[in-house]
VEXKETOR-383382 format. One record per residue (C-alpha): x, y, z; chain; residue number from 0. Coordinates in steps of 0.5 Angstrom, whole numbers, plus 500, padded with zeros to 3 digits. Layout:
N
PT   px   py   pz  chain  resi
PT    X    Y    Z      A   NUM
...
This chain:
553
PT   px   py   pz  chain  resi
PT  852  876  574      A     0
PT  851  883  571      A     1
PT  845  884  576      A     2
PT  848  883  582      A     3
PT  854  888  579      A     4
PT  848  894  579      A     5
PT  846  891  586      A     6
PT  853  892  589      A     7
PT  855  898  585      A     8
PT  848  901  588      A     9
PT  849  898  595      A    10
PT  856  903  595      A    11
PT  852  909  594      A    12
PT  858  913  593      A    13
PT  859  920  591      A    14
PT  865  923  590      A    15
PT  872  919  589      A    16
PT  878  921  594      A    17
PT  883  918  594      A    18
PT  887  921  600      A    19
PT  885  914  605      A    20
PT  885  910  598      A    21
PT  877  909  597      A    22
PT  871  913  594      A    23
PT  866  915  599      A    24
PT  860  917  600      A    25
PT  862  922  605      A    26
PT  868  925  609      A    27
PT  867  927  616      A    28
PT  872  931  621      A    29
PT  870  931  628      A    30
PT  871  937  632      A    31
PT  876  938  639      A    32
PT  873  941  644      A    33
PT  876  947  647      A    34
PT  879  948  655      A    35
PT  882  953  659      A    36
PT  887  948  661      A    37
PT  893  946  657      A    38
PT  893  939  660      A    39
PT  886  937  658      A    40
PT  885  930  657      A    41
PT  886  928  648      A    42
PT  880  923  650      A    43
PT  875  929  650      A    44
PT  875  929  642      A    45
PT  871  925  639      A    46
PT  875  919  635      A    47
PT  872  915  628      A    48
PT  872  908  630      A    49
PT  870  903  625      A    50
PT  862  902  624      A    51
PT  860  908  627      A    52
PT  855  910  623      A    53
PT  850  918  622      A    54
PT  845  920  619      A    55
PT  845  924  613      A    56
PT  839  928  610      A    57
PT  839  930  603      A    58
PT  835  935  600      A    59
PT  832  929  597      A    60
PT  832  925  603      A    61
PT  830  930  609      A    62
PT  828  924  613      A    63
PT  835  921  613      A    64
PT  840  915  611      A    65
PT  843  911  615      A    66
PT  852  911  613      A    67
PT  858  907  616      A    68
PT  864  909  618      A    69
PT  868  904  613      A    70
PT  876  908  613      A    71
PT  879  911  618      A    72
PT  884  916  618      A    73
PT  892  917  622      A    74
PT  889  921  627      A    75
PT  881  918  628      A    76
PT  878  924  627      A    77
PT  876  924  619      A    78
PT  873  917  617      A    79
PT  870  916  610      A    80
PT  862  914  610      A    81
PT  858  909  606      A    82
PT  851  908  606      A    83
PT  848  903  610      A    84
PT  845  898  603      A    85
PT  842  901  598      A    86
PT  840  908  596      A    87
PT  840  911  589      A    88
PT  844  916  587      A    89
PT  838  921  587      A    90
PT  840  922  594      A    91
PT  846  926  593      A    92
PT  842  933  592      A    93
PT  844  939  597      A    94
PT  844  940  601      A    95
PT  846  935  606      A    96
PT  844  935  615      A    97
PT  849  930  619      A    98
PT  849  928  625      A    99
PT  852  923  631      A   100
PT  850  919  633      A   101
PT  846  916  628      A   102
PT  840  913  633      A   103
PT  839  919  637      A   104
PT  837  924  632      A   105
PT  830  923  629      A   106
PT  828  927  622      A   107
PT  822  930  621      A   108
PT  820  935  615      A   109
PT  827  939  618      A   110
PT  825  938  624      A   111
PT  831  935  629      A   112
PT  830  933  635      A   113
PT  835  930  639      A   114
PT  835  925  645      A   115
PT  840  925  651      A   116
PT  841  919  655      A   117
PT  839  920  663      A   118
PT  845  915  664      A   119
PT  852  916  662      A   120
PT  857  910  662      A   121
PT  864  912  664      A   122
PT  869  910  660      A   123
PT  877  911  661      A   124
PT  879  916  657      A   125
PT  874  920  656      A   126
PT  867  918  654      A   127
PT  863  912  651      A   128
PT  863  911  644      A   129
PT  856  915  642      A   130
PT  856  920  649      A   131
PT  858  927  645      A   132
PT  852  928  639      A   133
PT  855  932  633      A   134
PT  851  936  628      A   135
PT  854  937  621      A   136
PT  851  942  615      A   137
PT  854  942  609      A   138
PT  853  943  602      A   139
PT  858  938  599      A   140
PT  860  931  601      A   141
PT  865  934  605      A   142
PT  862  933  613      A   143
PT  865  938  618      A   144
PT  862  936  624      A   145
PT  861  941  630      A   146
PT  859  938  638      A   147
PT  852  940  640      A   148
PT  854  940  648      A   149
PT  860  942  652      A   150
PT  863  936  657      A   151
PT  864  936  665      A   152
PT  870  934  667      A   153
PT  871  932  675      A   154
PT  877  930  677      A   155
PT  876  926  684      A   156
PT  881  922  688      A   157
PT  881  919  695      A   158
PT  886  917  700      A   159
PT  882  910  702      A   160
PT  881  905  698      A   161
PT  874  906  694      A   162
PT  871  904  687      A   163
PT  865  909  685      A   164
PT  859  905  683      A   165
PT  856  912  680      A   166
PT  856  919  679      A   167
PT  850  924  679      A   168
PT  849  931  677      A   169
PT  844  935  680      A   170
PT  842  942  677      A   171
PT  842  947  683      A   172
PT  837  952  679      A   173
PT  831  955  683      A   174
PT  827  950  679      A   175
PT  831  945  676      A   176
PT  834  945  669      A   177
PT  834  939  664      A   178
PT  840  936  663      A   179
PT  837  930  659      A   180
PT  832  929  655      A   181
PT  829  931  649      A   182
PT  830  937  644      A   183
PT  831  940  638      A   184
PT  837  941  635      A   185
PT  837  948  630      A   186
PT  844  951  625      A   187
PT  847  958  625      A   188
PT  854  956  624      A   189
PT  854  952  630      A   190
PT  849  947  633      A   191
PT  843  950  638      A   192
PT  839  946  642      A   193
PT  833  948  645      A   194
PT  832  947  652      A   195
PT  830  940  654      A   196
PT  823  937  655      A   197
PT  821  930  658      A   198
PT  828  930  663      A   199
PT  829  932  669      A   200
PT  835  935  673      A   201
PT  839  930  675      A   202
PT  844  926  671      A   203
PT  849  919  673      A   204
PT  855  917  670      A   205
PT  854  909  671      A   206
PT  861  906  673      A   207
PT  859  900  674      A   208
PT  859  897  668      A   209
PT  863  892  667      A   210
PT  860  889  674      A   211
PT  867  892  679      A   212
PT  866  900  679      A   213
PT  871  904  678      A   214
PT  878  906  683      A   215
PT  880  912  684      A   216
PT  886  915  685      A   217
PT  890  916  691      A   218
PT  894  921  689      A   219
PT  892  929  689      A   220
PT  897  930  683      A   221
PT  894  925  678      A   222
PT  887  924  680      A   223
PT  881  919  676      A   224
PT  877  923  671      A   225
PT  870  923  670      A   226
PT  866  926  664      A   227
PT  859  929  663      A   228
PT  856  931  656      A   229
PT  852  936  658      A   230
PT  847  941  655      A   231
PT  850  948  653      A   232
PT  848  954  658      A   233
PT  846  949  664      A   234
PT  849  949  670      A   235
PT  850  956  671      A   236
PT  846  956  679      A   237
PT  852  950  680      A   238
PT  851  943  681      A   239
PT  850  938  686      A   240
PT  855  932  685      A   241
PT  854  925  689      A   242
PT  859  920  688      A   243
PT  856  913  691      A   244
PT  861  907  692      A   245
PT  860  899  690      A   246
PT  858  899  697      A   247
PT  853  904  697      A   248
PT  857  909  702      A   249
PT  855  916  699      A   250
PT  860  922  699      A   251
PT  856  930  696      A   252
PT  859  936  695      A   253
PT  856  943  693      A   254
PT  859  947  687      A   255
PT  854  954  687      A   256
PT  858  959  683      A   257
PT  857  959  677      A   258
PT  859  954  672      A   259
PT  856  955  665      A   260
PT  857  949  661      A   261
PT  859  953  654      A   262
PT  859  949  647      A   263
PT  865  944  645      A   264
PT  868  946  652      A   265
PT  871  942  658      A   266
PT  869  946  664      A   267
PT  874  943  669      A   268
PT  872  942  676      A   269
PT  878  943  682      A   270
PT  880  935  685      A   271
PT  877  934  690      A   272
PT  879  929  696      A   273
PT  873  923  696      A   274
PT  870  920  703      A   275
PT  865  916  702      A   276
PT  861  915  707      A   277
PT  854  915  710      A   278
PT  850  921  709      A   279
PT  843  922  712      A   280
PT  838  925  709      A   281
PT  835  931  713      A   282
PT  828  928  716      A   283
PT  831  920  716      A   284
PT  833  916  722      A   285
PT  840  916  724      A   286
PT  845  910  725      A   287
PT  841  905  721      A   288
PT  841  903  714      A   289
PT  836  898  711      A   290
PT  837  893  704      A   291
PT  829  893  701      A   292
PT  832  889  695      A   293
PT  837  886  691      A   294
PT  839  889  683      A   295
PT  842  885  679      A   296
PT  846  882  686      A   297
PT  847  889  689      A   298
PT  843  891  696      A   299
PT  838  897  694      A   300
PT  838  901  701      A   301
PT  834  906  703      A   302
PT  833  910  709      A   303
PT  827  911  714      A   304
PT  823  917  715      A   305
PT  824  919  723      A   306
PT  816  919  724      A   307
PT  809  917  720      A   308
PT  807  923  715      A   309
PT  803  928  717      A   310
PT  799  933  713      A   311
PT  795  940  715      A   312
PT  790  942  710      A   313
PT  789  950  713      A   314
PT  797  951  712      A   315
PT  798  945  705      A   316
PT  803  944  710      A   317
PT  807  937  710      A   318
PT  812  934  715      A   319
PT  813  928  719      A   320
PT  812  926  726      A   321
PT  815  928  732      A   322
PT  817  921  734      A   323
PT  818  914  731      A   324
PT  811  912  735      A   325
PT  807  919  734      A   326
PT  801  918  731      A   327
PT  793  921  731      A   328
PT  789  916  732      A   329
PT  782  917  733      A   330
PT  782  925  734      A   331
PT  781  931  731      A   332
PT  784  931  724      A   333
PT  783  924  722      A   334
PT  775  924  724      A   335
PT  774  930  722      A   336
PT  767  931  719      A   337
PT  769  931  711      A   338
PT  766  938  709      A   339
PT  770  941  714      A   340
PT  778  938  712      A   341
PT  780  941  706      A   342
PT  780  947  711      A   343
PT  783  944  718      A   344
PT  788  946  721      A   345
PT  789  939  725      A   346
PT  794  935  723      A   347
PT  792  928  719      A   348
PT  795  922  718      A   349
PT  791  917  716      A   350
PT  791  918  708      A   351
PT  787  915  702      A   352
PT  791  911  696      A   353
PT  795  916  692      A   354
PT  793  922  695      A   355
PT  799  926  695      A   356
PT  794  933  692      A   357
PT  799  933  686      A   358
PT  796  932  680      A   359
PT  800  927  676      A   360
PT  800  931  668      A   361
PT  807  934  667      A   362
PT  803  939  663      A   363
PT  799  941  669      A   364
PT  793  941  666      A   365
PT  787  938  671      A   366
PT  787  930  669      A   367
PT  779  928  669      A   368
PT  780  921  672      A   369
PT  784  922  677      A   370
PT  779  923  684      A   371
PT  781  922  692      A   372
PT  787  925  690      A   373
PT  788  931  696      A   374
PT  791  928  703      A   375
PT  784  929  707      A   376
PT  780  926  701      A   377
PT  775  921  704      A   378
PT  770  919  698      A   379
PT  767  913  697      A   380
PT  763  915  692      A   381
PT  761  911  686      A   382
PT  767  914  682      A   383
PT  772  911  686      A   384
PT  771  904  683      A   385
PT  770  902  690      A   386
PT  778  902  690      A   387
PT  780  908  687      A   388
PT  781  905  680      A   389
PT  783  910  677      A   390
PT  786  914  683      A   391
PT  794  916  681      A   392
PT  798  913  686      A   393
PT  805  913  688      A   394
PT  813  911  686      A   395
PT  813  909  678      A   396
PT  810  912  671      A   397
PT  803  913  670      A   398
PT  801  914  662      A   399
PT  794  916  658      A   400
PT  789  911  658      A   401
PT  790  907  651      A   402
PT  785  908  644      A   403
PT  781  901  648      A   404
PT  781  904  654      A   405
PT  785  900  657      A   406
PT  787  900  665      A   407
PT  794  906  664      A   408
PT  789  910  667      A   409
PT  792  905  673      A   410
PT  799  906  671      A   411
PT  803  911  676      A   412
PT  808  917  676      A   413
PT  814  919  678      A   414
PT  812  927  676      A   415
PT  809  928  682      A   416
PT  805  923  684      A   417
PT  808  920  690      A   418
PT  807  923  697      A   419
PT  815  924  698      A   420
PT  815  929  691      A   421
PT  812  934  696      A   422
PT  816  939  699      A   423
PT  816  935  707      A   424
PT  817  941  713      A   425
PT  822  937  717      A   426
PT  824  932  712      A   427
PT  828  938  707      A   428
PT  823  942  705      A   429
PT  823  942  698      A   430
PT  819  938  693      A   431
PT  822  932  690      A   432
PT  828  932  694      A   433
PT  828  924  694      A   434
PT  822  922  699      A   435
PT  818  916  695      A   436
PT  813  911  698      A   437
PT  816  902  699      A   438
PT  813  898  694      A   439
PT  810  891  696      A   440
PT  816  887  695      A   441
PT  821  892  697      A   442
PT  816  891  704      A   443
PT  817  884  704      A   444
PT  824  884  702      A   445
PT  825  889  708      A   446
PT  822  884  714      A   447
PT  821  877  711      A   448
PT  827  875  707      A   449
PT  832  880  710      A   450
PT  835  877  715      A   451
PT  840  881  720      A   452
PT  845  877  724      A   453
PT  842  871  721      A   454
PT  835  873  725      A   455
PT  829  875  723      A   456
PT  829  883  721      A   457
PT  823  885  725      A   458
PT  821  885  732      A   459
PT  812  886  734      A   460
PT  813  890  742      A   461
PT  809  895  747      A   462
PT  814  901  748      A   463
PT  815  903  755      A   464
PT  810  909  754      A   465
PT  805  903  751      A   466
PT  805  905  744      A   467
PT  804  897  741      A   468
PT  809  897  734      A   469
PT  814  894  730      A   470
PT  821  895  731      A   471
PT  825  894  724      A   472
PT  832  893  725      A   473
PT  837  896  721      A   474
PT  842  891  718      A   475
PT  848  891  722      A   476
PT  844  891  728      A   477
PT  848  887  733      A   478
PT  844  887  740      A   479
PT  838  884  743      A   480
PT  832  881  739      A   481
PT  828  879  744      A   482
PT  825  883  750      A   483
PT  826  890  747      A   484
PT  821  897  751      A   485
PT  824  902  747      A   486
PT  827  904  741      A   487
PT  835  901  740      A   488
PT  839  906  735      A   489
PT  839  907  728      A   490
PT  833  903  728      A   491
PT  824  904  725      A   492
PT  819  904  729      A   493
PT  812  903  726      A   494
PT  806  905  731      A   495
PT  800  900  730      A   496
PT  796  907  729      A   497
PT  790  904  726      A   498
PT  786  905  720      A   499
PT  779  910  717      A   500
PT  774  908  714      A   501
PT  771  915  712      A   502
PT  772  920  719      A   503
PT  771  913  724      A   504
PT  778  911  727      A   505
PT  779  904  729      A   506
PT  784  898  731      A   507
PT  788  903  734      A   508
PT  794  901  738      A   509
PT  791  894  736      A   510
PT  793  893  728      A   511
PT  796  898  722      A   512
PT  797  898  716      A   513
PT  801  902  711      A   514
PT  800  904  704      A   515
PT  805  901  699      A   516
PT  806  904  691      A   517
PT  804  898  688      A   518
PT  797  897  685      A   519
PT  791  893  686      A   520
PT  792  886  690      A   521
PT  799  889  695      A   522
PT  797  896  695      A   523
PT  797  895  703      A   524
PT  803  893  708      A   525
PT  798  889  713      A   526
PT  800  888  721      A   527
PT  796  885  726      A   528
PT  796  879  730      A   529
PT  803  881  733      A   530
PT  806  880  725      A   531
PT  808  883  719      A   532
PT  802  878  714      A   533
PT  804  881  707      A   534
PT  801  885  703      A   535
PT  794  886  702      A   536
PT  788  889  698      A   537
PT  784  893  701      A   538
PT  779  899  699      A   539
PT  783  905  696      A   540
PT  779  910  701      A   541
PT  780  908  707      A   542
PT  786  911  711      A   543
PT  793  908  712      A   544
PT  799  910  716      A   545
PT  805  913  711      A   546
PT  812  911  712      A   547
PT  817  915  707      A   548
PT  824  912  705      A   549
PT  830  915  702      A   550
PT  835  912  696      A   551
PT  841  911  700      A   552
């Protein structure tokens, strides 16, 4: 009985007694009410103490930090009273003392704090999600003051229509870009300072869909939905995007180009702003037709199409899209060019190896040593390419360093830069990373085989009037004929049989296709022939293959 005594007296590791909550403690905290040019700011952009919430402190004698629960809550839930988390010795007590909150957002290290913002948010009613605002205290006693590391945007957002947002994203409009999430160091003068993000990027959503129903907006102007953003000080001084995107895919933007410093424990307010979402079509993509490529969680993914296959120049490094849904190069000059002559041709090419967007996929922009085929007019098929480009980046999803046993990451993709669509396409917006990307195999065979469009297949195999042999790929509302088709019918994808490379030598044109998925090895080809889509296929990553872009809806 006496040692389990000592244990539980341990467990406590309490320092002080206060009694004004009528507990001892191990510390108190107070939390910190942002600040806002308007008096009619919402009460839930403070931060309230709820029961279990947990910090971690470092002591002088801990300078990694324990975790403590919030036990006792006061009148107003902005002070709560903190015991540790099991067992620390009294020894831990020693000053000074470094805090922060949320407790796992935060790692220590030798006095080193790096703090990690979250690329989603998750929309609460009254402000924010529990956790959403990080908060930093320094103090020389158990008395914790915190004070907010970022500041917050508030939107204000109703529509005249029935509408449930799905999502909100932010996109910073710096030249650039901004981090508005990721990783960072978090120093102390008499507030906190967050060094600029890393590890990030410059967009950030609010996921409102949590509860699987969306969230409704208000029809009245007068008393708006609010959404809130934690974002990082300083940011957002070049204006930002927002896109708000509903439960059924619709999309509604708007631009705020002035000057909209996020400031430290500050709400910027954003005028109300009136919502119609509807379908918004990316420059460059075909008009009038959108196309589920996947179900998430029971929700249709969609995207848009590119309005042509994607072309390259090596004498400009100029990209851009075909002129027509059926314009391709074939076997002529570009294409089958003799290779010492490509890298600087002026002909246009499109027939590409697997990866070879000319982007080299190192955040750091360092030169990766494995990396090989990667320029669009590459047309190795050198023993270094591992007959299948082994370890040639490719498009669409995240590509790590090569493990201590050498292991196959050098197979895993990017998303910084390694897909075709993250180069700035003339014709298609004509900015780096402006949303282009490259179908994997599944979303290819969701796309044409599982989608069904009124009930009949997705995709008819025709010869245009003009001659041109292709896959006409109907959009989902489309409701005409299925059969018989010459031309092209609005809103919907033409893809030309444009052929294959085999180093300079074009064959096959006009009499199969295949083009380039983002998945790796045995799918890594969309293959048309015979008069019919037959899935995905392996084939050597130097040959060169057809590219067809989509767009995220």
């Amino acid at each position: 009985m006496c040692m389990a005594a000592l244990l539980l007296l341990a467990a406590s590791c309490k320092k002080e007694n206060k009694t004004e909550m009528g507990e001892s403690i191990g510390f108190r905290a107070t939390t910190e009410t942002p600040s806002s040019d308007s008096k009619t700011y919402l009460d839930g952009t403070s931060v309230k103490w709820k029961h279990d919430d947990a910090i971690l402190v470092c002591s002088g004698s801990e300078p990694s930090g324990m975790k403590f629960i919030a036990n006792v809550i006061g009148s107003t839930g902005t002070t709560a009273d903190f015991d540790a988390d099991g067992i620390c010795p009294d020894e831990f007590f020693q000053e000074p003392y470094t805090a922060f909150y949320p407790y796992n957002n935060v790692t220590a290290d030798d006095g080193v704090y790096t703090l990690s913002l979250p690329a989603t948010q998750v929309y609460a009613a009254d402000g924010f999600a529990p956790g959403a605002f990080p908060m930093m205290a320094v103090s020389n006693t158990t008395d914790l003051s915190f004070k907010n590391i970022c500041g917050m945007l508030e939107l204000n957002l109703y529509s005249p229509e029935p509408c449930q947002v799905r999502n909100i994203t932010i996109t910073s409009l710096k030249e650039g870009g901004e981090m508005l999430w990721g990783k960072g160091t978090v120093t102390w003068g008499s507030v906190p300072v967050l060094s600029e993000l890393a590890n990030g990027s410059s967009s950030l959503k609010l996921d409102c869909f949590a509860t699987g129903q969306g969230v409704e907006l208000s029809t009245d102007e007068a008393n708006p939905t609010v959404f809130h953003f934690v974002v990082p000080a300083g940011t957002l001084g070049e204006g930002f995007t927002v896109k708000v995107t509903d439960v059924n895919g619709d999309i509604w933007t708007k631009n705020s180009t002035q000057d909209n410093s996020i400031v430290r424990n500050t709400v910027t307010m954003m005028p109300t702003q009136p919502v119609s979402c509807v379908i918004s079509y990316p420059v460059g993509s075909v008009e009038g037709g959108v196309f589920t490529v996947d179900l998430v969680e029971g929700f249709p993914k969609k995207v848009f199409f590119s309005n042509g296959n994607l072309q390259y120049q090596a004498s400009t490094d100029t990209w851009r899209f075909a002129e027509h849904q059926f314009t391709y190069i074939g076997n002529a000059a570009g294409n089958n060019t003799a290779a010492a002559d490509r890298p600087t041709q002026p002909y246009w090419i499109d027939m590409f190896g697997w990866g070879t967007s000319g982007v080299n996929p190192n955040a750091d922009g360092e030169v990766d040593p494995y990396y090989v085929n990667y320029q669009p007019w590459a047309v190795s098929t050198a023993t270094v390419d591992e007959t299948n480009n082994k370890y040639g980046y490719g498009p669409s999803i995240n590509r790590n360093p090569m493990n201590a046993a050498g292991e196959d990451e050098r197979n895993l993709l990017v998303s910084n830069g390694s897909d075709w669509g993250c180069n700035a396409i003339s014709n298609g917006g004509n900015a780096r990373n402006f949303g282009w990307r490259t179908l994997t195999q599944p979303e290819w065979n969701y796309l044409l085989n599982t989608r069904k469009v009124n009930g009949k297949t997705a995709y008819l195999v025709t010869t245009l009037n003009n001659g041109i042999k292709g896959i006409i790929v109907f959009h989902d509302d489309y409701d005409g004929p299925t059969t018989g088709l010459t031309s092209i019918p609005d809103g919907c994808v033409f893809l030309p049989y444009a052929g294959e490379r085999t180093g300079t030598s074009v064959g096959n044109v006009n009499t199969n296709s295949f083009y380039w998925t983002s998945t790796r090895y045995n799918a890594s080809v969309a293959y048309f022939v015979d008069g019919k889509y037959t899935g995905g296929t392996n084939r050597n990553r130097s040959k060169g293959f057809s590219v067809r872009l989509v767009y995220d809806k």
